[in-house]
C-alpha positions in Angstrom: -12.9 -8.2 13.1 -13.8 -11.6 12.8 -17.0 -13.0 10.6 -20.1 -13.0 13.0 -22.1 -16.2 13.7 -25.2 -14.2 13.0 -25.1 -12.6 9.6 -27.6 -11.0 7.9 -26.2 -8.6 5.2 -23.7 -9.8 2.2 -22.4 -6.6 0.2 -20.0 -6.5 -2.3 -17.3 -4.4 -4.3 -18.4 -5.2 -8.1 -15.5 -4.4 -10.7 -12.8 -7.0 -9.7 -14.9 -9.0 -6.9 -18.0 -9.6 -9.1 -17.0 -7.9 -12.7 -13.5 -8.8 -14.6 -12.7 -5.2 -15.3 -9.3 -5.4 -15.8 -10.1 -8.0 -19.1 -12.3 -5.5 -20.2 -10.4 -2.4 -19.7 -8.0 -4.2 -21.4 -10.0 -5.2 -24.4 -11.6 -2.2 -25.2 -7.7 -0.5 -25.5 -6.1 -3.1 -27.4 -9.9 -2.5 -29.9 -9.1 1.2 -30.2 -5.5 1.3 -29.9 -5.4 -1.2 -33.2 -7.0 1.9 -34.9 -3.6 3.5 -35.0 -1.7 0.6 -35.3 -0.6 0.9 -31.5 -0.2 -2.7 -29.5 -1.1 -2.4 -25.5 0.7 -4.3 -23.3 -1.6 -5.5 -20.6 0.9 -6.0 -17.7 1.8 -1.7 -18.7 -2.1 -1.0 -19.0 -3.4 -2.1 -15.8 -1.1 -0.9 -13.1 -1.0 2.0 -14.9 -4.5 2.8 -15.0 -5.1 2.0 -11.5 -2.5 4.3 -10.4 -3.9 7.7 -12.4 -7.7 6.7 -11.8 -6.8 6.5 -8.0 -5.3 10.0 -8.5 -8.2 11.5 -10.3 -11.0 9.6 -8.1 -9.1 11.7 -5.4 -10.0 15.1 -6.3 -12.7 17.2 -6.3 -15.9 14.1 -6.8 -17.3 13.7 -10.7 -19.1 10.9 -12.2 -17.1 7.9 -13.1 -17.5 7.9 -16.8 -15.6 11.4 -16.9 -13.0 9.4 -14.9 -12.8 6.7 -17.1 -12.5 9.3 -19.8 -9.6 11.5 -18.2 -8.0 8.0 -17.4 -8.0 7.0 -21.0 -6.5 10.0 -22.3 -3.8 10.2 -19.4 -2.7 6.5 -19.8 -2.7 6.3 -23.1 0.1 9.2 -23.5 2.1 7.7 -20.6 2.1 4.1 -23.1 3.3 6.6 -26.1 -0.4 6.4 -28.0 -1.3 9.3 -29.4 -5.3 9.3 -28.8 -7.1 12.5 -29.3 -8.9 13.1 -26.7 -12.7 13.3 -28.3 -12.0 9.5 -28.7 -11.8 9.2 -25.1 -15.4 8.1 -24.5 -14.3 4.3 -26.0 -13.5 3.9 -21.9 -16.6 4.5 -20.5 -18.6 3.0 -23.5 -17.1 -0.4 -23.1 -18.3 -0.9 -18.9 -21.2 -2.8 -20.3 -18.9 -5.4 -22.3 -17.1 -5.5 -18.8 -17.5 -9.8 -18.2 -18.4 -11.2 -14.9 -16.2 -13.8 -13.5 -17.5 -16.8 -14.6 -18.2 -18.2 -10.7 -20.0 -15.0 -10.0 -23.8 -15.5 -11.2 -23.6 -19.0 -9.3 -22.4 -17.5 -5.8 -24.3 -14.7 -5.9 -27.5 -16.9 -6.5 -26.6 -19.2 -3.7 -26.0 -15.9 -1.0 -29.6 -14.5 -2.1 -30.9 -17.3 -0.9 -29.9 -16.8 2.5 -29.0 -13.2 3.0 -29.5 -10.1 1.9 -27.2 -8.8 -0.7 -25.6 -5.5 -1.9 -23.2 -3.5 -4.1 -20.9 -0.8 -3.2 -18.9 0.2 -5.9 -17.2 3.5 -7.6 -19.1 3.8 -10.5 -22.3 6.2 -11.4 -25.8 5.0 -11.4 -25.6 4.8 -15.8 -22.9 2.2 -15.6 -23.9 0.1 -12.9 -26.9 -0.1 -14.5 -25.4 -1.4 -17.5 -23.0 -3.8 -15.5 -26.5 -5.3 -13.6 -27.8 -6.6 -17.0 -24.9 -9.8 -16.6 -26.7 -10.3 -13.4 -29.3 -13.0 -12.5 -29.7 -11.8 -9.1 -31.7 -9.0 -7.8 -29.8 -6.7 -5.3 -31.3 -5.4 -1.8 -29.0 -2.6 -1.7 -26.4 -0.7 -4.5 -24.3 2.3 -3.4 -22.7 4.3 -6.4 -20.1 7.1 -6.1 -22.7 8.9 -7.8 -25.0 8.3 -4.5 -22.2 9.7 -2.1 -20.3 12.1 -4.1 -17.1 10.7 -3.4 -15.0 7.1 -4.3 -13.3 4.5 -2.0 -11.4 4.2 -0.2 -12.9 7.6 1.4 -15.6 6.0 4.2 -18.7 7.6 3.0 -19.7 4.2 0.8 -19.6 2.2 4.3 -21.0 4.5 6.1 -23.9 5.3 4.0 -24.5 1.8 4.1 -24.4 1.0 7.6 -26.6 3.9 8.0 -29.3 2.3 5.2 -29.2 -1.6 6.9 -29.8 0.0 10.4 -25.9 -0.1 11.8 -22.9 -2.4 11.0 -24.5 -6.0 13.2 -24.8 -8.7 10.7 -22.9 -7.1 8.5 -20.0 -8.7 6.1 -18.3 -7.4 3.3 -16.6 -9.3 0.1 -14.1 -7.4 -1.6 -11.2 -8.3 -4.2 -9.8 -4.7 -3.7 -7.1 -4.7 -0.3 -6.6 -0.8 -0.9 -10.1 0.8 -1.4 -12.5 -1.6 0.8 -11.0 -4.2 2.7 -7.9 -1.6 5.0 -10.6 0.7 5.3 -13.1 -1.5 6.6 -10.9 -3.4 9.0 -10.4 -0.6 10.4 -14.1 1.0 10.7 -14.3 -2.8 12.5 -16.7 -3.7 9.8 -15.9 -7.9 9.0 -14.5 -8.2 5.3 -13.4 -11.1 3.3 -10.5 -9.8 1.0 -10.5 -12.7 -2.2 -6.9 -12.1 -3.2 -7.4 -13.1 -6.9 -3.6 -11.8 -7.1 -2.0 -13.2 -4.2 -1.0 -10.0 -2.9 1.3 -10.2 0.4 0.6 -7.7 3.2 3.6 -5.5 4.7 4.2 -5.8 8.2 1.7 -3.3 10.2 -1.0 -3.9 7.3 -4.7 -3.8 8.7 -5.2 -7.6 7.9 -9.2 -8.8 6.9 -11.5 -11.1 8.8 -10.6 -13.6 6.5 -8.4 -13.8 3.1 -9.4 -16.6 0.5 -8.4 -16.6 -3.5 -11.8 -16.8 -5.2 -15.5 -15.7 -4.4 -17.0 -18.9 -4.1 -14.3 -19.9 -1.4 -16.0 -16.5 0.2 -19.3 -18.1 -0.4 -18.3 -21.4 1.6 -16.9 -19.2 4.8 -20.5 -17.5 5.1 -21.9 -20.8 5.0 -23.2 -21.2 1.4 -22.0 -23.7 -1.1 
């Protein structure tokens, strides 16, 4: 689905598009992992706490800071650290410390000033709230897990906000996350920008995005805003 001439609405995924999640994830382990004299290896941590939050976020729906708690407590017995599980909040306490990407206040700025912007992201209401503090922008539209009862890449997120802006015309999505917004979207025929901070290569067969740049303000210049 290609970007439309006419746009109107900007919305975005926030932890990884807008927020530098994995640093902090990675951070507030390697803070209470010292604790017991256990080193985390980031390249272990991060694909391994993607993988079990994906599994968890796929059951029965419950707010993301019981997630983040479950994920902590799984991953750190896969690594061989033994955390006791009442420690387990560390996780969820440390989404606040969670830094933005250091282009992100700028571009988000400049889009404001042209379109309308959103957030739809797999977090509860609490933590978002928390995260929004790092912003200077104010935000037209947010969409939480917490909102829909259920995470991405499930479609209720995009559908609920298609249903809030009046339908999916003018509508573009920025997401750094190919497996829970920008597959799902291509194929709802809903335009989205994938910025591949990764450089992740598509298989062959792969629903490929309207467009696929590297960082968010090369998204920014695409949509007409530099």
């Amino acid at each position: 689905m290609p970007i439309p001439k006419q746009i109107s609405f900007v919305t975005f995924d926030c932890y990884g598009t807008l927020i530098d999640w994995e640093s902090g994830v990675f951070e507030a382990y390697e803070k209470e992992a010292a604790r017991d004299g256990f080193t985390v290896n980031r390249d272990v941590l991060i694909p391994l706490f993607i993988d079990i939050q994906h599994e968890i976020q796929g059951g029965s729906y419950e707010l993301y800071a019981e997630v983040l708690r479950r994920t902590a407590v799984r991953s750190a017995k896969e690594m061989g650290w033994d955390l006791e599980p009442s420690r387990s909040g560390f996780l969820p306490d440390s989404v606040p410390r969670w830094p933005p990407f250091r282009e992100t206040n700028a571009q988000m700025e400049r889009l404001r000033k042209k379109y309308k912007i959103g957030i739809l992201s797999n977090i509860d209401d609490k933590l978002l709230g928390a995260t929004r503090r790092h912003f200077r922008t104010d935000l037209d539209l947010v969409v939480t897990a917490q909102q829909v009862r259920s995470y991405k890449p499930d479609e209720a997120h995009f559908k609920e906000c298609a249903r809030r802006i009046g339908g999916k015309k003018g509508w573009v999505h920025i997401s750094a996350s190919y497996m829970t917004d920008v597959e799902v979207l291509a194929k709802m025929k809903v335009p989205v920008i994938w910025v591949n901070r990764h450089g992740e290569k598509l298989e062959s067969g792969q629903k490929k995005p309207a467009a696929e740049v590297k960082t968010l303000r090369d998204a920014c210049k695409l949509l007409g805003v530099v």
